[in-house]
N, C-alpha and C positions, 0 to 999 in steps of 0.2 A: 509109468505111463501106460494107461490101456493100447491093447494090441488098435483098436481103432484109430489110431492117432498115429503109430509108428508105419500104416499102411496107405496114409494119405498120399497122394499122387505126388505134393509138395516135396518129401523127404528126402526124394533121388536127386535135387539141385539144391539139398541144403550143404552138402559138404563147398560146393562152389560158392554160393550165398556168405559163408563163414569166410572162406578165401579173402573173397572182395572185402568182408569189413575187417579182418586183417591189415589188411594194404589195398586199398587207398583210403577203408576207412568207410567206404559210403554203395553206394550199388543200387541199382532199381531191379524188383523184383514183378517181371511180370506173369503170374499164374491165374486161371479160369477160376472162376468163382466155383467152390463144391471141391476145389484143390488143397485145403489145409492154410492157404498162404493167412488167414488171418488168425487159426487158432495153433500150426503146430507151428510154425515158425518164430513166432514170440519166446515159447520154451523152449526151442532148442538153442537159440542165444542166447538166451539166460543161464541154460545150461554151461555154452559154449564161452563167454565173457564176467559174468558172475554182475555185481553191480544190479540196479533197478534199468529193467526195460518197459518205455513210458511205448503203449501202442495205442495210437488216436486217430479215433473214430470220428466222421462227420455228423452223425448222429448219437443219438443218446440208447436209443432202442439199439443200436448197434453195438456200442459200445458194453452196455448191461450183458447182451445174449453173449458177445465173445467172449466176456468174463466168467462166464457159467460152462461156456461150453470148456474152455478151459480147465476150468476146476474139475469140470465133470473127469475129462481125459485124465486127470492127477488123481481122481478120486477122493479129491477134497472138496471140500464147502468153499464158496466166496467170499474172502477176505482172508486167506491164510496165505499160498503161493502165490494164490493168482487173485487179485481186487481189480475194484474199477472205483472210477473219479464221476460221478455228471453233475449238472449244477441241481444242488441240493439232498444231493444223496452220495457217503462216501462210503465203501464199504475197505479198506486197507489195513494194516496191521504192520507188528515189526518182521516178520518173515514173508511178508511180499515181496514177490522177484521181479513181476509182470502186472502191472499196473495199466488198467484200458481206460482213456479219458476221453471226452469230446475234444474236440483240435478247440474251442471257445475255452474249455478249460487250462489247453496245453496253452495256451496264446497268454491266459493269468499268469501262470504260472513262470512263462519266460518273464515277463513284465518286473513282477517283485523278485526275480533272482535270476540274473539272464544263466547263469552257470551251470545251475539244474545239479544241484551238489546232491551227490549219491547217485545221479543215472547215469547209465554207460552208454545205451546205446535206446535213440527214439525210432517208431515205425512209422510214418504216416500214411495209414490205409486208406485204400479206395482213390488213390490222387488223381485218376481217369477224371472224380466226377466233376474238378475245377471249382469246390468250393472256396469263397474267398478266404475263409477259417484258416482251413487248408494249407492254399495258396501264403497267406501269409505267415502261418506257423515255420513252413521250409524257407523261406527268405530270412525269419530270427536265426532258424537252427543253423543256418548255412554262414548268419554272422560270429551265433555263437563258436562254430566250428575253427572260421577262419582268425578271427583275433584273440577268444578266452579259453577255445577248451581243442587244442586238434585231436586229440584224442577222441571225441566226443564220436560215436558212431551213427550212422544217417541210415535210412530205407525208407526209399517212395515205394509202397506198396500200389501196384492197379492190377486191373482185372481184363486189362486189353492190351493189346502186344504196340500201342502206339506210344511209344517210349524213349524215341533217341531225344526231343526236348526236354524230357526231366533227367536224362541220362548227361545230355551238354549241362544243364541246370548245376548237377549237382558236380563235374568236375571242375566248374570256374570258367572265368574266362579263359583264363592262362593255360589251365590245364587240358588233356585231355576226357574225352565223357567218363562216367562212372561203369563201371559194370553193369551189364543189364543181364539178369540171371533170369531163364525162361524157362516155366514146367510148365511140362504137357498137362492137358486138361484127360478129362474120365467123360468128357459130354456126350451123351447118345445120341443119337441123332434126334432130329427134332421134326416134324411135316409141318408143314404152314397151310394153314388154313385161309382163304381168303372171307370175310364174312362182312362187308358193307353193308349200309343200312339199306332196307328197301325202297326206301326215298330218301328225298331234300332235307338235308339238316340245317338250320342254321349256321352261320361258320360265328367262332367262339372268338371276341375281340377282347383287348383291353379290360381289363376288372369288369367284363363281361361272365353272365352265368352257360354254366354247358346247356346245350339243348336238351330239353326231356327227352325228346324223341330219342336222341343218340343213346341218352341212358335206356331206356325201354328197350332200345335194338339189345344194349350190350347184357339188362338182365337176359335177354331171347336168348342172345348166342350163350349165354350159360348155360342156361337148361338144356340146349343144343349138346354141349360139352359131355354136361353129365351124360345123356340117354347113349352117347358115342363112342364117348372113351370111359378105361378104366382109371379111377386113382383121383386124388384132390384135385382141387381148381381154382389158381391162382390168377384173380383177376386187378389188374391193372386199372385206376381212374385216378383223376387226378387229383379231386382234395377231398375233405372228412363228408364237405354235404353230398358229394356226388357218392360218393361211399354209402352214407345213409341213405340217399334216395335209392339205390340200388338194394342196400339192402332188404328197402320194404316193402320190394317189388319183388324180391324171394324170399318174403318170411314163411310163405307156407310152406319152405323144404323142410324145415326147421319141427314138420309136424311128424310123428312117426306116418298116421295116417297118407300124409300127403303123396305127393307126384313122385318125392324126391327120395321117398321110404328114412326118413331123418337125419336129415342130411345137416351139418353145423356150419353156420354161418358166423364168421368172424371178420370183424373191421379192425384191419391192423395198420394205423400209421404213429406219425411220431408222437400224438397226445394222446394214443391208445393206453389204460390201464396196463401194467406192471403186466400182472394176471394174462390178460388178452395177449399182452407180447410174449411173454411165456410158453402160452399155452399153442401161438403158432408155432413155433421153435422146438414143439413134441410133438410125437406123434400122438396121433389121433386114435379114439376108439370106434370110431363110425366116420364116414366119408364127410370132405369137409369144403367147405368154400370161404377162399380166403379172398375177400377184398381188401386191396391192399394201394396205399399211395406208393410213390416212386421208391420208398425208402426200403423195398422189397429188392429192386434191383438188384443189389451188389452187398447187402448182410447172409448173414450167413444162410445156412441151405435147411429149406422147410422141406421137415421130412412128407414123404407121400404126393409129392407134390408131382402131376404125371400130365396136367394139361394148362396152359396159360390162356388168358382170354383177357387181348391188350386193348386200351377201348384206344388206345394211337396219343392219347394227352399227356399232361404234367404240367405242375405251377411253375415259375421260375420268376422270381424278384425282374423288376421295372422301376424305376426310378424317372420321374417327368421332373426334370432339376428346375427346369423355369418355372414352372408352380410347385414345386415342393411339395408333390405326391408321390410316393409310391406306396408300390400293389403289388400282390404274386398274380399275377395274368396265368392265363391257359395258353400254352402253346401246343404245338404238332409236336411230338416226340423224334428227335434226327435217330437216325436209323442204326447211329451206334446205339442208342439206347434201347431202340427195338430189339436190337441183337442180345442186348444183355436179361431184355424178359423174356424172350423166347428160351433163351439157354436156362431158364429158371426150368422149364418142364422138360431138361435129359439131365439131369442132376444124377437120377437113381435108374434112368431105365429107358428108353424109347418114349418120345413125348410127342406132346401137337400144341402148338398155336395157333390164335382163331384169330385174326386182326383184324378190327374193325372199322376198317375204311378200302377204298379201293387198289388194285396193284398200279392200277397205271399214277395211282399218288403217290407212290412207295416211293420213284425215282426225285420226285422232288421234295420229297423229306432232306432237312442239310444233313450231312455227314454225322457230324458232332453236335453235341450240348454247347452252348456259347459259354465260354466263361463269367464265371460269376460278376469279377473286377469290372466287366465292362456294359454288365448293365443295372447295375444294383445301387441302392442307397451306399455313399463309399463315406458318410461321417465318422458311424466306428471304423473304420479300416485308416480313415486320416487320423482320427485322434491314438491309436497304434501306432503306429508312424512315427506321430509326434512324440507319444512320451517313449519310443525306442531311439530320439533321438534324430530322425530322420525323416522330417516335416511333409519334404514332399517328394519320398518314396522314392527320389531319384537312385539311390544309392543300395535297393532292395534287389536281392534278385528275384525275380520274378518272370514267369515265362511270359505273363503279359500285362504290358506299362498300365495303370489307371488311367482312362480319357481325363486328357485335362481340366476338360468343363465339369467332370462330375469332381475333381480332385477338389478347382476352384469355388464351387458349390457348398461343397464340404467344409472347406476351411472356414469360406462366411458362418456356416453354420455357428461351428467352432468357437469363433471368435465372437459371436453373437451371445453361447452360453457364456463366455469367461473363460475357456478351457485352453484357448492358446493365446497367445499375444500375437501384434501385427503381423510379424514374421513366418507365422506357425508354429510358432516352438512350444511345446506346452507348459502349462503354468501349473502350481500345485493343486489348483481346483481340477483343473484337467485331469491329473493322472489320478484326484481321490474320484472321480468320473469314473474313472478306465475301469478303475479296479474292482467296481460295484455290479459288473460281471452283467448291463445293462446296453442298449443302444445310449450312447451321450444324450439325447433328447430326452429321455426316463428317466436317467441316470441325475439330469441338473433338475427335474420335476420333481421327485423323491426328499432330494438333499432341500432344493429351497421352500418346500411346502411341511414336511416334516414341524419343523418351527410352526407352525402356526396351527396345522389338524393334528401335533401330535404323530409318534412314528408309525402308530397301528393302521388308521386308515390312510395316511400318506403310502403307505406298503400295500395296504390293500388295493387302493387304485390302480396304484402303479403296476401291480400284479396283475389286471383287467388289463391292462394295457398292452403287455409282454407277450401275451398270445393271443392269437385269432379269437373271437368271441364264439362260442357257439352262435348259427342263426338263429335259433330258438330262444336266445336271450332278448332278443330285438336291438334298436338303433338306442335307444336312452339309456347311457352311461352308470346313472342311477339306478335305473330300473334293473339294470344289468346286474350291477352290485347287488342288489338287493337278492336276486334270486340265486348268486351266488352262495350267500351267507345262508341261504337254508338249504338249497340245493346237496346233495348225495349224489349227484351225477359224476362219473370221471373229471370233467374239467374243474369240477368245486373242488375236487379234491387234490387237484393239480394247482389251484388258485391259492388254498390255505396253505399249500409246501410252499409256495413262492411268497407269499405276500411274510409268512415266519421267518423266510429267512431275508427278504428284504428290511424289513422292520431290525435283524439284527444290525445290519450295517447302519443303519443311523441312530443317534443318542436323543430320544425324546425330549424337547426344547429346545436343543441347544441352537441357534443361529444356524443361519445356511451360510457355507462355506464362500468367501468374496476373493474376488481374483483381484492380486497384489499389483498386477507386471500389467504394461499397455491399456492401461486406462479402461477395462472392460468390465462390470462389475454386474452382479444379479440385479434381477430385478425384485423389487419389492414385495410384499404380497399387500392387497387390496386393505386401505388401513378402516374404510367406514365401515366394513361389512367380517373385518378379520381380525380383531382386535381381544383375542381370550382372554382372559382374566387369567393368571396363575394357576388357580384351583381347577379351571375349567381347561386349560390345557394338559392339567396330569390327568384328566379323566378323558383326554382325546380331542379337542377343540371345540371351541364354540359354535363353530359353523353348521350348517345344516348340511344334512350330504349331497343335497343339488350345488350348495355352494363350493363343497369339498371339492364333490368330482370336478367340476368345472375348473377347480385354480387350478388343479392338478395338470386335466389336458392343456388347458393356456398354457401353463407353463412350460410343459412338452413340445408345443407347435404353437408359438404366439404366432403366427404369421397366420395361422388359422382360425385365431378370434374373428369372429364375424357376425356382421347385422344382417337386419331382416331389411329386405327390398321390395316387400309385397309380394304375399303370396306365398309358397311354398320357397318362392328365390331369396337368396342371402347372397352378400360377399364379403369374401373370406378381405383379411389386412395383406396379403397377398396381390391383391386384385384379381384373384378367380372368381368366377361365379359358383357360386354352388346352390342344389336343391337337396333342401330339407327335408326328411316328411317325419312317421312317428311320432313317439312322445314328445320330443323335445321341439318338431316346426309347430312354426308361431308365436314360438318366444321373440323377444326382441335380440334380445343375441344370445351365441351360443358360441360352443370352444369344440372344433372339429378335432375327433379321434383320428377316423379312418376314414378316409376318401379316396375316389380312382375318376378319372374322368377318360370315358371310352372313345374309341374311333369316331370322329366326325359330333363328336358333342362341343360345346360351346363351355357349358357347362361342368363341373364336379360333382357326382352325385357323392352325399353323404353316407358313409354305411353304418356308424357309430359317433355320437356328439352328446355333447352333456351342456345343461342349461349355464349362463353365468350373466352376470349385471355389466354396466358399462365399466365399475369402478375396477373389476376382478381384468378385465379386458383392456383396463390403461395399466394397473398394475403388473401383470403377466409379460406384457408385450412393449413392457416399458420403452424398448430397447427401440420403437419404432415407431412412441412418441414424439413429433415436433410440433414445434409454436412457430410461424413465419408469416409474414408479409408476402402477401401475391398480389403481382398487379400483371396481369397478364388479359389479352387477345382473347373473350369468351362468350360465345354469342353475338358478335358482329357487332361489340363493340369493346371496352377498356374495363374491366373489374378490378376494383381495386378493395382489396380486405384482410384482416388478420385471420386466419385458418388455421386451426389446430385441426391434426393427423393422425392417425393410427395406423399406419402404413398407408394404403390406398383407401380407407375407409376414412371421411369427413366428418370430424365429433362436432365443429362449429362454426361459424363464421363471423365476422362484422364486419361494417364499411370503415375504409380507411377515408381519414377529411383530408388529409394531408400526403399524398403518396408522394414516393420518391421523385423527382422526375426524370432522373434518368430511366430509371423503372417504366414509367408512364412512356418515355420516348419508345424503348425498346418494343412496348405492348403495343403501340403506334402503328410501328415497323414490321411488325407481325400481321397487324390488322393487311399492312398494302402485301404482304407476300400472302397471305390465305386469300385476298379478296382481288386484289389489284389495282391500279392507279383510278380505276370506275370509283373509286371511294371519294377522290376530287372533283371538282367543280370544272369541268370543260366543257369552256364555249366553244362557239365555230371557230373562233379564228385560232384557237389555243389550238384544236384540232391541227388546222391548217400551218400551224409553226411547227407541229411537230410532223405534219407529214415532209414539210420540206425541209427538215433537219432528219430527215430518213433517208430523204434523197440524195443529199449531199455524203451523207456517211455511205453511203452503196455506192454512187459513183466516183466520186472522191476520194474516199474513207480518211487517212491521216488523221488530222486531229478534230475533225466531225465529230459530234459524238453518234455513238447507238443510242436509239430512243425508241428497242423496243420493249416490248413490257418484260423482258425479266431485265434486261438492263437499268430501265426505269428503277424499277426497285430496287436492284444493287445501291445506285446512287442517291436513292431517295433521300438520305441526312446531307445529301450536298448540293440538291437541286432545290430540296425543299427549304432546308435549312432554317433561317428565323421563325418561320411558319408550324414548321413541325415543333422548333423549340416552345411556342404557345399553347399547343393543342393540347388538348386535356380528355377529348372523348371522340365518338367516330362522328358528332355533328360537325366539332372543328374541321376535320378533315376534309368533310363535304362543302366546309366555307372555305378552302384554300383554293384557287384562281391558280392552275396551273399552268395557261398560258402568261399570268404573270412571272411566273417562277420556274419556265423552262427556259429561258435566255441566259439563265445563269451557266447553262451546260455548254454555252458556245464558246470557241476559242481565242478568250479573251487573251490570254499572254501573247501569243504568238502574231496578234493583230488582223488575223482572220475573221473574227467576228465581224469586223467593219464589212466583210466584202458580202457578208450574209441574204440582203437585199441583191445586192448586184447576180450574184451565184444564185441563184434560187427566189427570183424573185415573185412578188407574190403576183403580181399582175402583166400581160403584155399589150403593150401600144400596137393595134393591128392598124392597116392603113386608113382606116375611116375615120382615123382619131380617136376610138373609142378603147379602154383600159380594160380587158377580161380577164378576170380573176382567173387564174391558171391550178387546175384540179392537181393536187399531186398523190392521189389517194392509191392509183394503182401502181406496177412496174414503168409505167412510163408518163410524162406529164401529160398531160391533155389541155387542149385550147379547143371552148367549143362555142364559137361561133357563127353567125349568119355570112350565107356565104359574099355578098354584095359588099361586102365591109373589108372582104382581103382581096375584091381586084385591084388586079396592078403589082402584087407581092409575086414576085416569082420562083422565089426558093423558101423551103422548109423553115421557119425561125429554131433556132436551138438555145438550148436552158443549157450549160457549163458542160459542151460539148455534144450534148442529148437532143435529138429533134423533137419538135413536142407534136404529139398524137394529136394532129388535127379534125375536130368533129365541127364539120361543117351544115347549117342548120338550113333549113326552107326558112323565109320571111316570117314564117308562123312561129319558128323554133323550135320545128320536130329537125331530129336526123333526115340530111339527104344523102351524107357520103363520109366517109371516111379515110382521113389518109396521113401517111408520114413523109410522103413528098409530093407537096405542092407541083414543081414544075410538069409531075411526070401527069398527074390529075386535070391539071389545066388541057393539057396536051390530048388525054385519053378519054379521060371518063367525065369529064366538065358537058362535053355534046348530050351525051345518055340524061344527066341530068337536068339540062337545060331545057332539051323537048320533053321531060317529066312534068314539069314544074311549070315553064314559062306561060300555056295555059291557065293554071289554078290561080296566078300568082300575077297576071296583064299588067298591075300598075309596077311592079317593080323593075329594072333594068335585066338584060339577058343579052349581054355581049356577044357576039362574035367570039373576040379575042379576049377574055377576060383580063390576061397577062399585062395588058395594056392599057385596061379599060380605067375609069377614075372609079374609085370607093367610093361606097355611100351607104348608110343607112335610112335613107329617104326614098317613100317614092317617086315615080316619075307619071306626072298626070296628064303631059302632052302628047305622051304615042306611044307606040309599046317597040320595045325593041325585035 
């Protein structure tokens, strides 16, 4: 081993690191990035236990470079000692000792052989960053350990000393924590630079773009960098386009002439060329700027690297489970992750970072990166689960449980392709899913489309699918394709490695796989418009490639087949809305790739979709096909029709002649709760019966009934009864007479109803002889009569204990007085009224003593009182 390697900071806690997986077997190792912990560490167990050491990486660029760096220390080529695994490239041999894979690849490989025959002891690096990969590779290895293999040797590699959770992790419940073995870092110190923008930036939401402005500032503070300090400049943003756009905002360093005296610019993330990753991972022959995504963080140490420049972002997976979107969103970088870019510029020597946002924002950055488990699409993570045997992850260790609702999400999903049964347990279609090294939703578009376009462009789709599209491809799936297949750019060539080796996993023609167990089966593909002739499917199908792509994405996300609703709007079979635009709005439907729907929108904006017909969009999404009979409350009145469905999307209708009637009742009953008992026919006096069966239930209560309007309606099948059993539409309703059909609510058993008249009666005998309908509208009854008509009455009359609200009128019949006891009125305030009136009013009487005096509603024409 070269002398560089045996001098890493890492080696002075390797003798204790060996200790630990000695006895007990397992240990977390926490050492600083720039410490050795990812390249000497691997060979010196291998050294130290012999057997194959699997060390997995969360990345693919990660996983390549520690491979090499590796070999380089051995002074060997890659694939002899030391190989690496990632999907689509293996470089391995029979004298590999040290094998570097993605945790995506280590997660295959538990699956088809949980036992990992010939490896002794696995590493899984970077476990700070809480990928789910990760996350659930150590929850296998930790079952493999404890039931198939105790021998089996474990290490949680991180890069920050926050370590007693994966330390309890890995000693069990039972046991006590594992070793946690800690080396000093070599970190130089580092200056912090404050560098916010000179103004207002937009703030960056949901599947939201970054603000130009922000990137403008953050090319600024580069060139800042440069003219300040010595050495490279690693700059931090969060995905490929804010990378490009920053780039071509510094292409003239890149001039000798220029500002920058030719300065090299490089964009290094994870679809970066082979080449570009490489060539970060060397040193340079002229001063360099590396823009880089998060994936710079915690890989290994780019040489020359003496200044960082963090623009404060990073993507991080979002899952909207109720519409069935997710998206990498932009978020605020937590401040452990700030910590881990800044320590990128004291790797080799005294550094600076320039951070660009304010300090007083710094304190409310959170702590930590969230784990992945708990905000991300979790269908692969359920369908793992499942074909390990452990459906719903109860029985996983894991430092943190999957939220339910995204588990429950998942499983429908699941169960939607064929991949589990009711239960969750997986089904043979499932695990040939698993293994196709795909998200499930790809995974069942590949296998059940293949049949019918043939494996080459089922593989090619599905490779468009797999990764972010460049922007520069545009929103049409097709079109997308299309510039692929000529395209020379990095991603084309990223696109033919995947779609070759997608294409090897499935058998050209042969049938898409059908799930055997709980009733769950594929769906078809579109038989008017996909129907190849033999000849024409060995030569790749008959379709056309708008047809193609589109069965492909349906098949992926049938819930995102959707029509056009006028305009640039569509909705998705979901019932989301979404806007269209591009090549493919204006079709009549289409089949949604990629979508995000942002803070405070209504809407789903589209960002990739491909054309398809209705027939591809009932096929695809068969699964959410129904034929039914509705007769339901719509528009204020009773619809009744046959309607075919495509989830929330309406392919047809017709009137039903004959509807159920119970159906028809229910829609009825619906009608009087949306609208209210105003749907019947009340007269006054219906009115009037039911204020005084209000009355009697407030004062009374017992077996009164409530009659007020949500009551009403609770009992409406028992007040209305025969009536409602007739009706047919909401004119019937308006012919039902509900003062005929509230009597029914009175208490007939109990032989109270008879007393209903007497209790509440509808009219009183006042002394003049004369019958005045008695108001029951407010809290209290009212009797409003002329006052001439109650001399001689001397106490209040009362309704079933109640004195009634006496409104006592002038001859004319306006109000003169009012009162709730007579005696006390006669008494007091009868005088005030008397010399009010007795003028305006000569021919009528005006007692003295009214209390005494005779009733009348007549005048008196021989003298005035």
């Amino acid at each position: 081993m070269r002398a560089e390697g045996r001098a890493l900071p890492v080696a002075s806690v390797v003798p204790e690191l060996l200790a630990a997986l000695r006895s007990p077997g397992c240990a977390v190792l926490a050492a600083p990035p720039g410490t050795g912990k990812t390249t000497l560490v691997p060979l010196l167990i291998a050294d130290a236990f012999g057997g194959r050491v699997l060390v997995a990486e969360p990345r693919r660029m990660a996983a390549r470079a520690a491979a090499r760096r590796m070999a380089w220390l051995l002074g060997e080529r890659v694939g002899e000692t030391v190989g690496f695994t990632v999907r689509g490239e293996r470089r391995v041999s029979a004298r590999t000792a040290v094998e570097v894979v993605t945790t995506g690849v280590l997660l295959q490989r538990l699956q088809r052989d949980q036992e990992l025959p010939g490896v002794s002891t696995v590493m899984l690096d970077e476990c700070h960053e809480r990928h789910l990969d990760a996350d659930t590779s150590m929850a296998f290895l930790l079952d493999v350990r404890a039931l198939l293999r105790p021998e089996l040797r474990l290490v949680a590699a991180s890069a920050t000393t926050d370590t007693a959770a994966w330390a309890a992790l890995l000693g069990g419940a039972d046991g006590p924590p594992a070793p946690v073995v800690e080396a000093g870092g070599v970190l130089h110190p580092v200056a912090v630079e404050w560098a916010p923008p000179p103004g207002p930036v937009r703030a960056t939401h949901a599947g939201g773009r970054v603000d130009r402005a922000l990137l403008d500032h953050v090319a600024t503070v580069v060139r800042r960098a440069l003219r300040e300090r010595d050495g490279d400049v690693l700059c931090f943003l969060p995905g490929v386009g804010e990378i490009a756009r920053v780039a071509g905002l510094l292409g003239d360093l890149t001039d000798s002439g220029g500002a920058g005296g030719g300065v090299e610019v490089l964009q290094v993330h994870g679809r970066a060329p082979a080449a570009v990753q490489d060539a970060a991972l060397a040193p340079g022959e002229r001063r360099r700027v590396l823009l880089a995504t998060s994936v710079a963080e915690s890989s290994l140490t780019v040489p020359g690297v003496r200044v960082v420049v963090d623009s404060g972002l990073a993507r991080e997976p979002r899952m909207d489970h109720a519409r069935g979107l997710g998206a990498l969103v932009t978020v605020r970088v937590s401040r452990a992750a700030s910590d881990q870019r800044a320590g990128r510029a004291g790797r080799e020597g005294p550094g600076t970072v320039y951070r660009c946002w304010p300090l007083a924002e710094d304190a409310r950055r959170p702590r930590h990166p969230s784990p992945e488990i708990a905000l991300a699409d979790l269908t692969a993570f359920a369908l793992q689960a499942a074909c390990w045997g452990d459906p719903d992850a109860s029985g996983l260790a894991l430092l943190d449980a999957p939220p339910q609702g995204a588990m429950a999400a998942a499983r429908d999903t699941l169960r939607g392709l064929g991949a589990v049964d009711a239960s969750g347990r997986a089904l043979d279609r499932g695990r040939r899913l698993a293994r196709l090294g795909l998200h499930p939703r790809l995974a069942r578009a590949l296998l059940d489309s293949a049949p019918v376009l043939g494996a080459r462009r089922a593989a090619e789709v599905t490779a468009l699918l797999s990764e972010e599209l460049p922007h520069s491809y545009g929103s049409d799936l097709t079109a997308a394709w299309h510039t692929a297949r000529r395209g020379g750019d990095p991603y084309a060539a990223r696109w033919r490695a995947e779609a070759d080796r997608l294409r090897g996993t499935v058998t050209e023609g042969s049938p898409p796989a059908r799930a055997t167990e709980g009733g769950a089966t594929d769906a078809s593909v579109p038989r008017s418009s996909a129907r190849p002739s033999p000849a024409s499917r060995a030569a790749g199908g008959g379709l056309s490639d708008d047809a193609a792509a589109g069965l492909v994405v349906a098949l992926a996300f049938p819930e995102r087949v959707a029509r056009r609703r006028g305009g640039d709007g569509y909705v998705m079979a979901s019932g989301t809305g979404a806007e269209v635009g591009g090549g493919v709005g204006g079709a009549e439907w289409v089949a949604v790739a990629v979508a995000d729907r942002g803070v405070g929108r209504t809407d789903a904006r589209v960002r990739v979709a491909a054309v398809i017909d209705e027939g591809t969009a009932r096929a695809a999404a068969a699964g959410l096909l129904e034929s039914y009979e509705e007769v339901a409350w719509r528009g204020g009145d009773v619809v009744a029709r046959r309607v075919e469905r495509l989830g929330a999307l309406e392919l047809s209708a017709a009137p039903l002649r004959r509807p159920d009637r119970d159906a028809v009742r229910d829609a009825l009953l619906d009608g009087l709760r949306r609208e209210g008992t105003g749907l019947l026919h009340w007269s006054r006096e219906a009115r009037e019966v039911r204020q005084r069966l209000a009355f009697l239930h407030r004062e009374l209560g017992g077996n009164w009934p409530d009659v007020s309007e949500r009551a009403l309606v609770e009992r409406a099948e028992e007040w209305l009864g025969p009536e409602l059993a007739r009706a047919g539409r909401r004119a019937d309703l308006e012919r039902i007479s509900a003062g005929g059909a509230l009597p029914r609510l009175l208490p007939w058993a109990t032989g109270e109803a008879a007393r209903f008249g007497e209790l509440a009666p509808e009219r009183f005998e006042v002394p003049s002889g004369s019958r005045i309908r008695i108001d029951y509208g407010g809290d209290q009854p009212v009797l409003a009569v002329k006052l001439q008509e109650l001399f001689g009455l001397r106490a209040t009359p009362e309704i079933a204990g109640v004195p009634l609200l006496v409104h006592l009128l002038s001859p004319a019949g306006r109000p003169a007085a009012v009162t709730a006891d007579l005696a006390s009125f006669w008494r007091d305030g009868y005088r005030a009224v008397r010399a009010e009136l007795r003028g305006r009013y000569p021919r009528h009487p005006w007692p003295e003593d009214p209390a005494t005096a005779e009733p009348t509603k007549r005048t008196n024409n021989s003298r005035r009182a």
